[in-house]
C-alpha positions in Angstrom: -17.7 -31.4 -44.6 -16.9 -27.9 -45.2 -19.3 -25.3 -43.2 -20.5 -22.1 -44.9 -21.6 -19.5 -43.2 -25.4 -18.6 -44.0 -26.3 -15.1 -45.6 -28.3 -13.2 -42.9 -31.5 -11.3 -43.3 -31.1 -9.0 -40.5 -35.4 -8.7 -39.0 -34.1 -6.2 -36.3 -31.0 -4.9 -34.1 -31.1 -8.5 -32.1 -32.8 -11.2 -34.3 -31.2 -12.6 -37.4 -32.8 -15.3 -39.5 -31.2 -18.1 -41.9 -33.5 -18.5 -45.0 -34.9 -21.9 -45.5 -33.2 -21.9 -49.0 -29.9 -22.0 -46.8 -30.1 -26.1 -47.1 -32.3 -28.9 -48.5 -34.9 -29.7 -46.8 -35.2 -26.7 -44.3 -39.2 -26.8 -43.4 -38.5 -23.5 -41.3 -36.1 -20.7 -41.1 -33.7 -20.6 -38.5 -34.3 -17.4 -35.8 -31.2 -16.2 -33.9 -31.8 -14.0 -31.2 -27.7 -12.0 -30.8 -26.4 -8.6 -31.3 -23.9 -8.3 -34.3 -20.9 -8.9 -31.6 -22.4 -12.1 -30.7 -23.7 -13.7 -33.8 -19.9 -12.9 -35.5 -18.7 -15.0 -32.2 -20.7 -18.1 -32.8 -18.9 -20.8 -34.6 -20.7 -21.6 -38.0 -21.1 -25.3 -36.3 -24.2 -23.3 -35.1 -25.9 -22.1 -37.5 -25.5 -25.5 -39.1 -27.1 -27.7 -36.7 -29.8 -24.8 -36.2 -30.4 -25.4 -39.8 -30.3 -30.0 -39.5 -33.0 -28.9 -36.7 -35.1 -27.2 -39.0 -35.6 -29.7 -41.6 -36.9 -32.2 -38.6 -40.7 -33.5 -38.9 -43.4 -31.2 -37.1 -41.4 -28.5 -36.4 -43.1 -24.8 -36.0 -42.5 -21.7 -36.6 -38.5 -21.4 -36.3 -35.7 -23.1 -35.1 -34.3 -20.9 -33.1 -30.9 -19.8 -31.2 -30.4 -18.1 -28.1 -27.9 -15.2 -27.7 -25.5 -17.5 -25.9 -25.5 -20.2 -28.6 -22.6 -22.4 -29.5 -22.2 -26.0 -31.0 -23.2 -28.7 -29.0 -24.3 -32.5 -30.2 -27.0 -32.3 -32.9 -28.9 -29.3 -31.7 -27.0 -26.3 -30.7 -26.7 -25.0 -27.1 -28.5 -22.5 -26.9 -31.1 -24.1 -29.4 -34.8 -24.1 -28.8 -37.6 -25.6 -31.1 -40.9 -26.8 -30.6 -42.8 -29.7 -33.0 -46.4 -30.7 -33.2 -48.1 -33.6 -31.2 -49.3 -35.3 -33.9 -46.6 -34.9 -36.4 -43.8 -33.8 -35.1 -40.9 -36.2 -33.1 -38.9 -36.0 -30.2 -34.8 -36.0 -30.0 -32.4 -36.6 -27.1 -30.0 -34.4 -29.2 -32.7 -31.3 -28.4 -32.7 -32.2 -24.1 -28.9 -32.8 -23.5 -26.9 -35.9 -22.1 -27.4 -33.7 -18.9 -31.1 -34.1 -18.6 -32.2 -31.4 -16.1 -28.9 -29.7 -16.0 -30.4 -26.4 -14.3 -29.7 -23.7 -11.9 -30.4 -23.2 -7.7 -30.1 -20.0 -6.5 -30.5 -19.5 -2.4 -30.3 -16.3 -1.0 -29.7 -15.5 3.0 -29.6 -12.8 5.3 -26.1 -12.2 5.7 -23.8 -9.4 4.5 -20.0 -9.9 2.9 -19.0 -8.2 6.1 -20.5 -11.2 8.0 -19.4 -13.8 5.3 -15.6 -12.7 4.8 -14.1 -13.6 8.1 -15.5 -17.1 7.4 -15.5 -17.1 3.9 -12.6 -19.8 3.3 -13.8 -21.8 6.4 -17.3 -21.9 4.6 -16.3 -22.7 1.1 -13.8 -26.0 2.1 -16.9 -27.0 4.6 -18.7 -27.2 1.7 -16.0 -28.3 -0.9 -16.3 -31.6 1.7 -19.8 -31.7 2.4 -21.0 -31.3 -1.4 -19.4 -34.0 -3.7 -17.5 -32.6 -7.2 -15.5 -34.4 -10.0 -16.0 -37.1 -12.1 -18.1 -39.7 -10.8 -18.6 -38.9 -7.3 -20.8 -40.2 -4.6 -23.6 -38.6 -2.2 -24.6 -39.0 1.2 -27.8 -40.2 0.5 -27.5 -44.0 0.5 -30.1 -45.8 -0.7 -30.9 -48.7 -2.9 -32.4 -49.2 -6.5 -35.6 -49.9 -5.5 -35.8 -46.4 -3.0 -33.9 -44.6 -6.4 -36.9 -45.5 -8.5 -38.9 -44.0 -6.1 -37.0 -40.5 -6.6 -37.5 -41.3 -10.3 -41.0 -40.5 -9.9 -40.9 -37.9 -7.3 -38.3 -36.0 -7.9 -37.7 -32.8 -4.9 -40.3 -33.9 -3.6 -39.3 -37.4 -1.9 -36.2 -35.7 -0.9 -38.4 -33.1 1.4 -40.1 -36.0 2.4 -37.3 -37.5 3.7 -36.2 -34.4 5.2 -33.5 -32.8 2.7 -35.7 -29.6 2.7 -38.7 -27.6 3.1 -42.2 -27.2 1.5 -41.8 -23.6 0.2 -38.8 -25.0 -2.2 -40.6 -27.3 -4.0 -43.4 -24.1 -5.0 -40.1 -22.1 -5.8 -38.6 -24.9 -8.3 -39.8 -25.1 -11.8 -42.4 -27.7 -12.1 -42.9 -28.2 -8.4 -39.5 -30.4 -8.2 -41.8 -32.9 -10.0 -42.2 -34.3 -13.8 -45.4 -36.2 -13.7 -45.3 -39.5 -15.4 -41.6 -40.6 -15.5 -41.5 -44.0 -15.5 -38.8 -46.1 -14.2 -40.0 -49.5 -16.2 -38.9 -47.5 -19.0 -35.1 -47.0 -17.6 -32.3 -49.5 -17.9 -30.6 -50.9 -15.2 -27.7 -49.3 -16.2 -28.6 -45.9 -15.9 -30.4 -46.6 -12.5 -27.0 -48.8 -11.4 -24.9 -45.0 -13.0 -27.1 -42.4 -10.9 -29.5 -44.4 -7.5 -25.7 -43.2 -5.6 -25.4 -40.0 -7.0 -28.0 -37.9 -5.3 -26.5 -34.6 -3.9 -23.3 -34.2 -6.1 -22.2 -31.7 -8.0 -20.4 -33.6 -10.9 -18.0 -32.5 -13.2 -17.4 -30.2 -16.4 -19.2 -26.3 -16.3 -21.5 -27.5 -13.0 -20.1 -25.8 -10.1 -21.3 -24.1 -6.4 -20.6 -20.3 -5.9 -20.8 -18.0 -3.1 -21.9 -14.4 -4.7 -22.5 -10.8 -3.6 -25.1 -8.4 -4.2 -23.4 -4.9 -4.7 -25.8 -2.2 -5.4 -25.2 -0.8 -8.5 -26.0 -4.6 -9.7 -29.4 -4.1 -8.2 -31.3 -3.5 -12.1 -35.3 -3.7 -10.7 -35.4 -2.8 -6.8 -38.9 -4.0 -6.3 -38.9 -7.1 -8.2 -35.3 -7.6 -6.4 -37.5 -7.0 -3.2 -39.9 -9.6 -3.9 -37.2 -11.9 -4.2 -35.4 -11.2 -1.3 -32.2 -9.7 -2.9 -30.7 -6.8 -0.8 -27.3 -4.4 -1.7 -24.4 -6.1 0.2 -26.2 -9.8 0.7 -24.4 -12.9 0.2 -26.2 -15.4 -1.8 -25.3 -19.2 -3.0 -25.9 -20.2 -6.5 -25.1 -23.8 -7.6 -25.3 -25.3 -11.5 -26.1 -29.2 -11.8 -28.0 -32.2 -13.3 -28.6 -35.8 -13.6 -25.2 -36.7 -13.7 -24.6 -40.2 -15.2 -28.1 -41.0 -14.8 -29.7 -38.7 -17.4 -26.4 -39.3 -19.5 -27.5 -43.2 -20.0 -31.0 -42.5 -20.4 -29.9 -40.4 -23.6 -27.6 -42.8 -24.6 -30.1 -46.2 -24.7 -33.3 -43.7 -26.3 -30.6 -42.5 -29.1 -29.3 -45.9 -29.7 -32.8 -47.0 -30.0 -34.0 -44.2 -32.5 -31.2 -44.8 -34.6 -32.6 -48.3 -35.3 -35.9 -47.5 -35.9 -35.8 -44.1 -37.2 -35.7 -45.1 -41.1 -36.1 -48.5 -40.8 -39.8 -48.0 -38.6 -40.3 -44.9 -39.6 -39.3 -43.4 -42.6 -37.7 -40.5 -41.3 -34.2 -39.5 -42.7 -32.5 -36.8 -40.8 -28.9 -34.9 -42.1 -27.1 -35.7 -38.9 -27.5 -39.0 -37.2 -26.7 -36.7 -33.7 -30.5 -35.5 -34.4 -31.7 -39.3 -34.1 -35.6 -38.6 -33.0 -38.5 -40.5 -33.2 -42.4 -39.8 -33.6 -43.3 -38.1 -30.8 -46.2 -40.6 -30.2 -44.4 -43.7 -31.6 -44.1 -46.3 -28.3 -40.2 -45.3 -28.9 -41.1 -41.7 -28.2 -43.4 -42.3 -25.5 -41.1 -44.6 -23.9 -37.8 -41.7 -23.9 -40.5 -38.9 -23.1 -40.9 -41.1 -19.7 -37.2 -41.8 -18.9 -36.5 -38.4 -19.5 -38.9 -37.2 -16.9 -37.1 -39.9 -14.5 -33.8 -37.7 -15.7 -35.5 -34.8 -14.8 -36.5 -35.8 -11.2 -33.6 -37.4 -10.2 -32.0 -33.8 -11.0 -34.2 -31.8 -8.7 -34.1 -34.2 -6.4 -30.1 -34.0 -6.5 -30.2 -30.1 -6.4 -32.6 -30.2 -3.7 -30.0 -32.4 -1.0 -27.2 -30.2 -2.3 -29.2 -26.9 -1.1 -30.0 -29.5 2.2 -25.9 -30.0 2.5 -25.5 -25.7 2.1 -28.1 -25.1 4.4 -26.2 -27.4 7.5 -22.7 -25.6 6.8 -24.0 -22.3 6.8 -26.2 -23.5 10.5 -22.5 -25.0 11.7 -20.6 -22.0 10.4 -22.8 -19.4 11.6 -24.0 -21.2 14.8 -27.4 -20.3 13.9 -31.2 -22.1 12.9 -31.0 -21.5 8.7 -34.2 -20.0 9.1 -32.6 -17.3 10.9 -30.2 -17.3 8.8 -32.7 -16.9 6.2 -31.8 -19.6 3.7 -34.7 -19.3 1.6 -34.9 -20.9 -2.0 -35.3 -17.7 -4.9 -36.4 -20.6 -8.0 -34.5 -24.0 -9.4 -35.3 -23.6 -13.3 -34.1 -26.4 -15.6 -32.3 -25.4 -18.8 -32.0 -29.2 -20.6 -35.4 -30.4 -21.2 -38.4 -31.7 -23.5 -42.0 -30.4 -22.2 -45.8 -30.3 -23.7 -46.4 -25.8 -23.8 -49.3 -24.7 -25.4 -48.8 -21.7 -27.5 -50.8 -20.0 -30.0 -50.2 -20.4 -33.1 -52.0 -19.5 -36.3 -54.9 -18.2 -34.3 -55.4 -21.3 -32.5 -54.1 -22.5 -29.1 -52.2 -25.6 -30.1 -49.7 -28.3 -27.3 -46.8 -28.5 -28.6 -43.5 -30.7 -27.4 -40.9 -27.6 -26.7 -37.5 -28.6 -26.6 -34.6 -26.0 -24.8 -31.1 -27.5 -25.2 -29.2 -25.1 -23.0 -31.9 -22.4 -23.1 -33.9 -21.4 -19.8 -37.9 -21.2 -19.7 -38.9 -17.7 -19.7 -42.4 -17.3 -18.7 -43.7 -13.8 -18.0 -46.4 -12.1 -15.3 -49.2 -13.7 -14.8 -48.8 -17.2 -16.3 -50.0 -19.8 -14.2 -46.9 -21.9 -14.3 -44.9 -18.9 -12.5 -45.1 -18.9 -8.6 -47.6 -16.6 -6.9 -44.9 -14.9 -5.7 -43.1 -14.1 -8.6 -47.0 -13.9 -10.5 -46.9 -10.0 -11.2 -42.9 -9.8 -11.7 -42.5 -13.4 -14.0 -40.3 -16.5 -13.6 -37.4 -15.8 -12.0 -34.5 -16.7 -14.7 -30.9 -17.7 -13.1 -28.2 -17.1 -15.8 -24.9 -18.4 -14.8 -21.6 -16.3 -16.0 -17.6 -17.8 -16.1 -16.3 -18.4 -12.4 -14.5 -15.3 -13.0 -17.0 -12.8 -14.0 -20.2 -12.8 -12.5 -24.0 -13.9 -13.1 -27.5 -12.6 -13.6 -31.3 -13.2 -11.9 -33.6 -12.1 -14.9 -37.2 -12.0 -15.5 -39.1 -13.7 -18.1 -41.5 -11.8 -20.5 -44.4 -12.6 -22.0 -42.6 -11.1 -25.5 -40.4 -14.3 -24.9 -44.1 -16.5 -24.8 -44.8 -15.0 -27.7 -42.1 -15.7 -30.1 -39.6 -18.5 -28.6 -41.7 -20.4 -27.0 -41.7 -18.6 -23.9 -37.3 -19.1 -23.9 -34.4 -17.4 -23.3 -30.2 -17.8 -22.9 -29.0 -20.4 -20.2 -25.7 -18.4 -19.6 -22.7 -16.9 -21.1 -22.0 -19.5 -23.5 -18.7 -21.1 -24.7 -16.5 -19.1 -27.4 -13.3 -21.8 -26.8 -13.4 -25.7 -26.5 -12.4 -27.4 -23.8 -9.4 -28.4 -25.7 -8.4 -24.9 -26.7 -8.8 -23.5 -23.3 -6.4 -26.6 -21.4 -4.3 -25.5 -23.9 -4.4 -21.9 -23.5 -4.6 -21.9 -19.6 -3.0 -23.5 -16.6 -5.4 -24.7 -14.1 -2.8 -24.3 -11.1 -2.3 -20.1 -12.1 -6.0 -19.2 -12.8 -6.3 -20.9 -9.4 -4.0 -18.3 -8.1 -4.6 -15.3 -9.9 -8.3 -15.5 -9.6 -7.6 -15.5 -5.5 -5.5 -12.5 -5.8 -8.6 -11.0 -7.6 -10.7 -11.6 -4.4 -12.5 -15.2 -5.7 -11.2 -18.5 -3.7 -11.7 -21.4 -5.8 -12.1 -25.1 -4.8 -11.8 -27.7 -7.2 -11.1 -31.7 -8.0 -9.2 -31.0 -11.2 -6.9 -28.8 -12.2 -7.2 -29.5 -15.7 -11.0 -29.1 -15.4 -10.7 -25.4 -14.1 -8.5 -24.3 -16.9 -11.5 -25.5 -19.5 -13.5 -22.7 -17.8 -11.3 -19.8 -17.7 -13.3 -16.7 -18.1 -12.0 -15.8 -21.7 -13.2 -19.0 -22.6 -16.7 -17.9 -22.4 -18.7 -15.1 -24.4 -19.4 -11.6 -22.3 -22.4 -12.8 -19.8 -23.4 -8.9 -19.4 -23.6 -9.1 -23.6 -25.4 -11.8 -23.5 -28.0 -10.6 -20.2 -28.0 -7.0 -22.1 -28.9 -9.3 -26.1 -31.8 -11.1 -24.1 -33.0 -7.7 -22.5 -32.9 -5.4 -25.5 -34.8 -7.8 -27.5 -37.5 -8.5 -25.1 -37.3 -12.4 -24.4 -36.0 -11.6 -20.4 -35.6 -8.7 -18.9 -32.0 -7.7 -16.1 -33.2 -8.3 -12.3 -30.0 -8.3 -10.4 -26.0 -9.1 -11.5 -24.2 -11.4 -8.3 -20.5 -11.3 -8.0 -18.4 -14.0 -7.2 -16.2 -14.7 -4.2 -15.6 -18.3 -3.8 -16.3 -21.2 -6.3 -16.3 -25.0 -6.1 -15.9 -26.4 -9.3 -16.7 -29.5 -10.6 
């Protein structure tokens, strides 16, 4: 099938919209949230499965894109749309294979000058102690039936077992916890793919970084303040999921949707990726409470990995990590399907809000944010290319009211993986990026050329897109110095 690209009715200088007369059966317009340099960046793969979206049952308002949007499987990355209760469905295409993949950001008291004479001794201590690649195992042996314990728990049995402390699980979004995952609900498969996978890293874009704070980064001193962020500090941000886990509970809830979809349910959908079903069919019932299993296992995972960085940096240093003040700053997901309630035509309404690759944005003063962060909003961790840098933002309530309280994920792809092992050689980016001050650790060679830097879109474009038009607002930007990819 040929792709055309939409004609765009321009609403301001950073929201675009696709007219509903763009396809058949579009029950919305599509909403794209990009400056002009952006949006002419995004491949029209986009703006077509932002259109499939819209013509899904019980959607509302839009469906939207977030500045760092590219094509992904069914809904974009970068895609966000929320459906009614009652009418509306639920897809595995709008959550990711990665269920949970999200973002850990820890910062500590320690300066570059106290980081750099250990710097490569810390990053291959924690290259060992903090599993990466394809298919690799944790520490944290256990069996099936402790694994569906940490389906239902999520951080929270691993603090419980001592892989943490109380204050993380009130700095991680939903307390480290989905209530009501159900493990009945997940195959054997999936629990045989992920109960040994607790406290890896995994593969692909999920990495471990060791960052800087340099102070003309610093964008909001007081809110930088309440978080703990200081000119000169080192901090340690890591990207991860639910591994294979949350990739076969995707699998089996789209492999059952396709069979019932039409045949049960009557629904016919332009892109079999978008499989779905009723939201409260038994089918969607039954995925809503795998995927929360997905979800746990994921902050569970992130929560031993920050338990792994805290003992190297106590070994390293020779010092208590308390001392060392390794404190969690937030753990926000960026794959995930969750009841909101928004207003909407006067009337507050629950709604099930999907963000494929798109971070929850919640501004001051909303009970979901921590009392910490209550008067400054929800910390939002945007994660750059390995070679450029990443961003702590704030969320707005300007993003609550119009995407569903959303905003970008990170810098978002502009080359395939294919395009970029073709374009770059793993073994050189290794070495010029050391020469450029950033030691990188990895399990694949290969792996690191798919994320060279100019395969990904300009992450202070993309931070300065979601600032200018109000859905999160710049905090601080971290530079890197040493990276363990996946």
């Amino acid at each position: 099938m040929t792709l055309r690209k939409p004609d765009f009715k321009r609403i301001n200088e950073y929201v675009w919209e696709i007219s509903p007369d763009f396809k058949e059966g579009m029950r919305v317009p599509v909403r794209i949230y990009s400056s002009k340099k952006l949006l002419d960046q995004m491949d029209l793969a986009v703006f077509d499965q932002a259109s499939n979206v819209a013509t899904l049952p019980g959607i509302q308002r839009h469906s939207y894109v977030m500045p760092d949007g590219h094509s992904g499987y069914g809904f974009p990355i970068g895609g966000v749309a929320a459906f009614d209760t009652n009418e509306g469905v639920i897809s595995p295409g709008g959550v990711g294979f990665d269920i949970n993949c999200g973002m850990r950001l820890v910062r500590t008291d320690l300066t570059v000058d106290d980081v750099k004479p250990k710097l490569r001794e810390l990053i291959e201590e924690l290259f060992k102690q903090v599993p990466s690649g394809v298919g690799g195992t944790g520490f944290v042996k256990i069996t099936k039936d402790e694994f569906r314990k940490v389906i239902e728990e999520g951080a929270g049995w691993a603090v419980r077992k001592g892989y943490g402390w109380e204050e993380d699980l009130e700095r991680t979004e939903e307390h480290g916890c989905m209530k009501g995952a159900d493990p009945s609900k997940i195959s054997q498969r999936a629990i045989t793919r992920g109960y040994d996978q607790i406290g890896t890293l995994g593969s692909g874009n999920h990495y471990l970084e060791i960052q800087v704070v340099k102070e003309e980064n610093i964008y909001d001193k007081e809110a930088a303040k309440k978080m703990g962020i200081f000119p000169n500090q080192v901090v340690v941000m890591f990207h991860c999921g639910s591994r294979g886990f949350g990739h076969q509970v995707a699998t089996d809830s789209l492999n059952t949707f396709l069979n019932v979809m039409e045949s049960k349910y009557k629904i016919k959908i332009l892109d079999k990726e978008l499989a779905c079903a009723p939201f409260n069919s038994p089918e969607g019932q039954n995925y809503f409470s795998a995927m929360k299993g997905g979800m746990n296992m994921a902050f569970a995972n992130r929560q031993v990995i920050l338990h792994r960085i805290r003992e190297v940096f106590s070994r390293t240093f020779n010092s208590d990590p308390e001392k060392l003040g390794l404190r969690q700053v937030y753990d926000v997901t960026h794959n995930t399907a969750k009841l909101e309630k928004y207003l909407i035509g006067g009337s507050w309404k629950e709604v099930i809000v999907h963000r494929k690759g798109a971070t929850r944005a919640f501004g001051p003063n909303n009970p979901e944010v921590p009392k910490c962060y209550s008067d400054i909003g929800q910390p939002v961790i945007l994660g750059g290319s390995m070679e450029t840098g990443s961003y702590l933002l704030l969320g707005t309530k300007k993003a609550e009211e119009e995407t569903w309280g959303s905003t970008a994920h990170g810098s978002g792809r502009t080359m395939s993986r294919a395009a970029a092992k073709h374009q770059f050689r793993g073994d050189q980016l290794q070495k010029d990026m050391e020469k450029r001050g950033i030691i990188v650790r990895t399990d694949s060679l290969s792996g690191l050329a798919e994320e060279a830097g100019l395969a990904y879109k300009s992450v202070d474009e993309v931070t300065e897109t979601c600032e200018l038009s109000g859905i999160s607002k710049r905090a601080v930007r971290f530079v890197p110095i040493a990276n363990i990819k996946g």
